[in-house]
N, C-alpha and C positions, 0 to 999 in steps of 0.2 A: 504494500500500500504506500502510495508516496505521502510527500508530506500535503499537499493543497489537501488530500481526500481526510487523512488523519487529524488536521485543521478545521476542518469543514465538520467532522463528526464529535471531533471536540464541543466547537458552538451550538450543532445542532443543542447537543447534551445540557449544556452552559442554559440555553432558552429553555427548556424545557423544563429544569427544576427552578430557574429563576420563575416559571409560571405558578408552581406549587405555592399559593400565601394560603396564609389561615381564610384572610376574605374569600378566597375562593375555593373553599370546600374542605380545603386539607388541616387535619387535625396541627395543632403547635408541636407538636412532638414530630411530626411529616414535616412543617414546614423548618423546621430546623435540621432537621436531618439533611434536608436537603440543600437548605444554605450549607454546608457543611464540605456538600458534593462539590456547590459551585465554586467553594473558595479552593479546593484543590486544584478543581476542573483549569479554574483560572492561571493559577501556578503553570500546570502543566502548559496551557495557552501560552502564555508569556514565556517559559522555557524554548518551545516547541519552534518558536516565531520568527522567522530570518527575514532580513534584509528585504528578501527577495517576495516572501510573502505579506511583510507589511506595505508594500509600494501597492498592493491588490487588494488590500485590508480598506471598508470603505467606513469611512466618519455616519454618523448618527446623529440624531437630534431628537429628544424625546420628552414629552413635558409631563412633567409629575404635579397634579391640582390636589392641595390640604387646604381645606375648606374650614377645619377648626379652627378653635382660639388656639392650638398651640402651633399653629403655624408661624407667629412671631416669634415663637422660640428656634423656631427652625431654620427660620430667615440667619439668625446671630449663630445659630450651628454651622451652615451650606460654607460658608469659604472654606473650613477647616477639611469637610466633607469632598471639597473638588480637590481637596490638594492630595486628599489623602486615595481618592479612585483615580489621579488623573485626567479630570476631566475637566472641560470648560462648564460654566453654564452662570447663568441670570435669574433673576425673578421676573415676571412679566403680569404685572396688575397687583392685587391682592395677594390672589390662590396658587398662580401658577410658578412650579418652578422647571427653568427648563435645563437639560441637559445636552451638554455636544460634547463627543469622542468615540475614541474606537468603542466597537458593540458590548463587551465586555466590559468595560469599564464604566460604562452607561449602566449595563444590567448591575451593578453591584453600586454604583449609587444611587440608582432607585430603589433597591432593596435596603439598602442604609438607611436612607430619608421615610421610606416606609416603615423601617424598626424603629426608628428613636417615634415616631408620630404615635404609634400603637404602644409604644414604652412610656411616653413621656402621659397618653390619657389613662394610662392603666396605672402608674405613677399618681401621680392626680388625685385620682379615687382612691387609694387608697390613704393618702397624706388627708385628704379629706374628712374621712373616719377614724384621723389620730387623735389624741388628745391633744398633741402641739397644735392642733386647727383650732381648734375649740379655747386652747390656754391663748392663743394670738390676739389681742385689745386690735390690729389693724382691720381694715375692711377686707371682706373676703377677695375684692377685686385685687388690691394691693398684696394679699399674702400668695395669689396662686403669679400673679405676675413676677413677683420674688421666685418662688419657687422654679418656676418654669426657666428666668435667667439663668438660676442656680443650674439648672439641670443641665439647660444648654453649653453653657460654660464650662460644666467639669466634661461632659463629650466633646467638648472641641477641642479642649487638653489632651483629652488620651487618644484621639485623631491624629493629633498633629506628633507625639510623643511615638504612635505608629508610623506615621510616618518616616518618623527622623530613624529611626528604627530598621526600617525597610532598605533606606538609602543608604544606611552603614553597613549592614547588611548585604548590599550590592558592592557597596567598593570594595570590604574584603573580601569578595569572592573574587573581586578583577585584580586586583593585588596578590590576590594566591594563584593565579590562573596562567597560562604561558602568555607570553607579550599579544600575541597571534589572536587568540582567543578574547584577553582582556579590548584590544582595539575592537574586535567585533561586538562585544557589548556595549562597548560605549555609543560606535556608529549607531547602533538600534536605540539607544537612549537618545542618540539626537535625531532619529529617521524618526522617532514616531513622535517626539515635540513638533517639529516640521510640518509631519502628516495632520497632524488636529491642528495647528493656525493655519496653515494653507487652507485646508477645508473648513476652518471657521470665515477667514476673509472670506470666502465665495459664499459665504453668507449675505453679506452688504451688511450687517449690522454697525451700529454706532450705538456703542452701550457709556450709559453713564454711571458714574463711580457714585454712591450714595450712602455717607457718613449718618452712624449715628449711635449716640450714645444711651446705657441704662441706667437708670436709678434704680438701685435697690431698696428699699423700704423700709423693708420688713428683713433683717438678716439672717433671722430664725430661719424664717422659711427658704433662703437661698440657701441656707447651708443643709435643709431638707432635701431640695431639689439639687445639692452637687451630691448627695450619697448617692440619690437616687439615680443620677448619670453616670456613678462609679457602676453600678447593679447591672446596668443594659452590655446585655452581651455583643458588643460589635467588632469582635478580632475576624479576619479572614482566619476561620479554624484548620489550614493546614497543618496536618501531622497529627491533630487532636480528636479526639473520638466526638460527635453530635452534642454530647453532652458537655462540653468544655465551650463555659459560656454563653449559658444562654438566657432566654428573657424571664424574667420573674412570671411563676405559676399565677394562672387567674383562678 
C-alpha cells in the first residue's frame, strides 16, 4: 500500500470517530474512547506526512456556532486553543467560531472547543449546587462570570504549557536524529506554516485584532472555575489508555 492510500485511510478513520460526540448518540464512555483513537490517529498522520504529501494536503474552513452564555468564556480560551491545534481561525458575530487549516487539525479543535463548552456547563451546574454558590454575598451574574474566566484561564494555561511541551519535544527529536533526517523535519515545519497562510490569503479576509480585558469580581468563584479547568480532560491521549483524562462523570 503506498503512502497517499495509507494517508487517505488514516483520515478517513480520523472523521469518523471525530463524528462519534455524546450529542450524537454515542455514550461519554464511546465518545472518549474515541477521542483517544483520534489523538493517536493524528500522531500517526503527522509522523506518516512528507513533503510530498502535504503540497496535496488541502486547507479547510469550518465554523463551530456556541450559542450559550459560556461562549464568552470560550472567546478568552480560542487563541490558546489555535496555537495549540495549529490552526488559524476568528470569531464571526456572536456565536460563530471559525476554523482554517489542515483537516486534522481542524477536527481536533472543534473537538476541543466542543469539550471545554460541555465541561465548562457541566462545570456550572455543579459549582451551582455548592455551598461556595450559596456562601457568595455577589450577584449570581457576577459569580458565574468569575467562575467561567477562572475556568477559561486555567485551560488556556495548560494549552499553551502543551504546547511549549510538544515543540520541545520536537526539537529533541531533530537534535537526536541524523542531520539528513533533522533538515527534513524542519522543511515540513515550515511547508505546512506556508501551506495554511497561503490558503488563508486566498481567503481575501481582513480580520481585525480585538483587545479586551476581564474583571474578576468575585475571586472565590475564579479560583472555582480555575480547578475546575484543571478537571477537563484535554491532552491528545497518545500512548495512554481512554481512561487517562477525561471529563468529569455526569
Amino acid at each position: 500500500m503506498d503512502q497517499q492510500t495509507e494517508l487517505a485511510k488514516v483520515k478517513a478513520r480520523i472523521r469518523a470517530l471525530s463524528a462519534r460526540t455524546v450529542e450524537r448518540g454515542c455514550s461519554e464512555a464511546e465518545a472518549l474512547a474515541a477521542a483517544a483513537k483520534v489523538g493517536e490517529l493524528l500522531e500517526v498522520y503527522g509522523l506518516s506526512m512528507s513533503e510530498v504529501s502535504l503540497r496535496e494536503e488541502a486547507c479547510q474552513q469550518r465554523r463551530v456556532t456556541i450559542a450559550g452564555p459560556q461562549r464568552l468564556a470560550l472567546r478568552w480560551l480560542y487563541p490558546p486553543l489555535l496555537r495549540f491545534c495549529e490552526c488559524r481561525g476568528w470569531t464571526d458575530g456572536r456565536a460563530d467560531f471559525v476554523l482554517f487549516g489542515l483537516e486534522p487539525d481542524v477536527q481536533m479543535a472543534e473537538y476541543l472547543l466542543r469539550i471545554a463548552d460541555s465541561a465548562l456547563a457541566f462545570e456550572e451546574s455543579r459549582y451551582r449546587a455548592s455551598p461556595d454558590w450559596h456562601r457568595s454575598r455577589a450577584t449570581p451574574q457576577t459569580r458565574l462570570r468569575s467562575f467561567r474566566y477562572g475556568f477559561a484561564d486555567r485551560l488556556g494555561q495548560r494549552l499553551e504549557a502543551m504546547t511549549a511541551e510538544r515543540e520541545a519535544a520536537a526539537e529533541q527529536r531533530r537534535a537526536a536524529a541524523a542531520p539528513a533526517a533533522a533538515s527534513a523535519s524542519t522543511a515540513l515545519v515550515l511547508a505546512k506554516e506556508k501551506k495554511v497562510e497561503e490558503g488563508f490569503r486566498t481567503l481575501g479576509l481582513r480580520l481585525k485584532t480585538v483587545y479586551s480585558t476581564a474583571t474578576v469580581r468575585d475571586r472565590g468563584a475564579y479560583g472555582k472555575g480555575q480547578a475546575a479547568g484543571g478537571r477537563v480532560g484535554l491532552e491528545r491521549p497518545v500512548g495512554a489508555s481512554p481512561a487517562a483524562g477525561r471529563l468529569p462523570r455526569r
